[in-house]
C-alpha positions as CSV (number, residue, x, y, z in Angstrom):
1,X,51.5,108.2,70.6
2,X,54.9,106.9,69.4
3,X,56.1,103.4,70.7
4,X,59.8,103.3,71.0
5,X,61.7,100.5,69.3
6,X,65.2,99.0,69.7
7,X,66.3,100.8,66.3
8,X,65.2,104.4,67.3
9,X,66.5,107.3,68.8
10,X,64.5,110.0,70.4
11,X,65.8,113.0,71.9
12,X,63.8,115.1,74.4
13,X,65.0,117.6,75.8
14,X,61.8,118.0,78.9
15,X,59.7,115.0,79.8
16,X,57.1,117.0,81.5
17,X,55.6,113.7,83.4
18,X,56.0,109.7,83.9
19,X,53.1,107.6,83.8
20,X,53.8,103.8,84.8
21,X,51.4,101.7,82.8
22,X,51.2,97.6,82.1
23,X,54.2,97.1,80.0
24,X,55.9,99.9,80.1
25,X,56.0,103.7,80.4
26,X,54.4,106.6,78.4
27,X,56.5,110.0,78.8
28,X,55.4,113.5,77.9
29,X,57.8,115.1,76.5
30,X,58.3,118.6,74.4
31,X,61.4,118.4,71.9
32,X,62.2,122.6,71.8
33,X,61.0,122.7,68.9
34,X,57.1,123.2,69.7
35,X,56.7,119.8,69.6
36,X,54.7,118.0,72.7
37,X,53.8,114.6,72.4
38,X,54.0,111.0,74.1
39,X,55.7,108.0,73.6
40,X,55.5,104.9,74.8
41,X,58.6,103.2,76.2
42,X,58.2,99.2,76.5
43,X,60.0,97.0,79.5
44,X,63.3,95.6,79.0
45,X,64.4,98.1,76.5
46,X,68.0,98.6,76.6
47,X,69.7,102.2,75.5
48,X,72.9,103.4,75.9
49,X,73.7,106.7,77.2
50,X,74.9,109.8,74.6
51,X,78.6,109.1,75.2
52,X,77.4,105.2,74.1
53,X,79.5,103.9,76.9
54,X,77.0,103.0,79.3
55,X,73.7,100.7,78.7
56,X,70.4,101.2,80.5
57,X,67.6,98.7,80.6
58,X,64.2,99.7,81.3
59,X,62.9,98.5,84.0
């Protein structure tokens, strides 16, 4: 499983589910490119959107 950071971009284009856990979220995902996987998105992560003009916090 891959744990988000601050420093890294991931691009997904389906999450396939959303699974609330303690501390954060885990998202299935497949990237088009025969890739499925999870990662692990922590609380209070900020990210901007694609156009970097607005800022999301995970909450």
């Amino acid at each position: 499983m891959l744990k988000l950071s601050l420093n890294e971009e991931l691009k997904l284009n389906e999450i396939t589910s959303i699974l609330r856990v303690p501390g954060g979220w885990i998202y299935k995902f497949f990237d088009g490119d025969d890739l499925e996987g999870t990662v692990f998105v922590p609380l209070n992560l900020e990210f901007k959107s694609q156009n970097g003009k607005e800022k999301y916090r995970v909450l």
